[in-house]
C-alpha angles and dihedrals in degrees: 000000000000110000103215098172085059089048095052098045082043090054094041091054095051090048087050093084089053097044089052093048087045095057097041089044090051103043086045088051093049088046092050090046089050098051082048095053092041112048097028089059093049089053097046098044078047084057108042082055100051091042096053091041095061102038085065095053096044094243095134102157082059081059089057091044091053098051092049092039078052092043092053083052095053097057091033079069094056090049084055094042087051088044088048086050094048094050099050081047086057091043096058095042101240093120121024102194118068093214095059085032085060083036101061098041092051091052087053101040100048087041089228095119090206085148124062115242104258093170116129115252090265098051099040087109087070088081086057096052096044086046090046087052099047094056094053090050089052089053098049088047096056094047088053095046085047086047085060098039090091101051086041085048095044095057084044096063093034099062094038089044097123096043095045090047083045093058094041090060098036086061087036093241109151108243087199076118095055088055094049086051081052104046091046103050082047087049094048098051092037087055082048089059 
């Protein structure tokens, strides 16, 4: 006769392996998602405030400083999300040097697999969660450099302006659109006020 109760302890054992891969890989993936959320908003709403403190007061090139100062933080975040990686890889003893430990999360998270997967059977999934996660990071950056692009695009024109104006004309190209890009980013910070 068929023993069940064996089957099913036999079963659970050998899930026990994934179950373990797929709790460590999820609760790596929310802590990376929540360093992402946390610090890429910050750096954005930091952003938003210097840019539109300097374009009132006509200091465009502070404007420039700040997006590229913003953009440096943002991928400041995704070294810390790869260090964060490496470490939980060393905690739970799947890499013991911290080098190949970094090395091997940044190869994941950033999905170019530059590193072999030198995971044990039972922990390959963790490639798939720092890639996973990576992914999403990359997604959430982009949304918040895109989220800057106008204030960025409106000192730009702001400062070449004349030049810009100049080359239109000169091509006899209208500039009526420059003026509408101009009216509505007034209109926009004088509703703020």
């Amino acid at each position: 006769m068929l023993n069940t109760n064996h089957l099913i302890a036999n079963h659970a054992i050998e899930l026990l392996p994934f179950l373990q891969n797929l709790g460590v890989g999820i609760i790596g993936l929310v802590v990376s998602i929540l360093i992402n959320v946390f610090f890429l908003r910050r750096i954005a709403v930091y952003f938003e405030i210097n840019a539109r403190i300097h374009l009132g007061k006509d200091r465009y090139n502070f404007v420039f400083a700040s997006y590229f100062t913003a953009i440096v933080y943002l991928m400041l975040v995704q070294v810390m999300c790869i260090i964060a990686w490496g470490g939980l890889m060393m905690l739970i003893g799947l890499v013991e040097h911290p080098f190949f430990a970094i090395l091997f999360a940044g190869s994941c998270y950033t999905t170019i697999g530059i590193v072999s997967d030198t995971m044990p059977n039972a922990w390959k999934l963790q490639a798939i969660f720092i890639a996973l996660s990576g992914l999403f990071a990359i997604a959430l950056s982009t949304a918040n450099m895109l989220g800057m692009g106008p204030l960025f695009r409106q000192a730009w024109y702001r400062k070449h302006d004349k030049k810009i104006r100049a080359t239109l004309l000169k091509h006899r190209i209208p500039t009526s659109g420059l003026d509408v890009l101009e009216d509505i980013s007034s209109a926009s910070q004088k509703k703020d006020i």
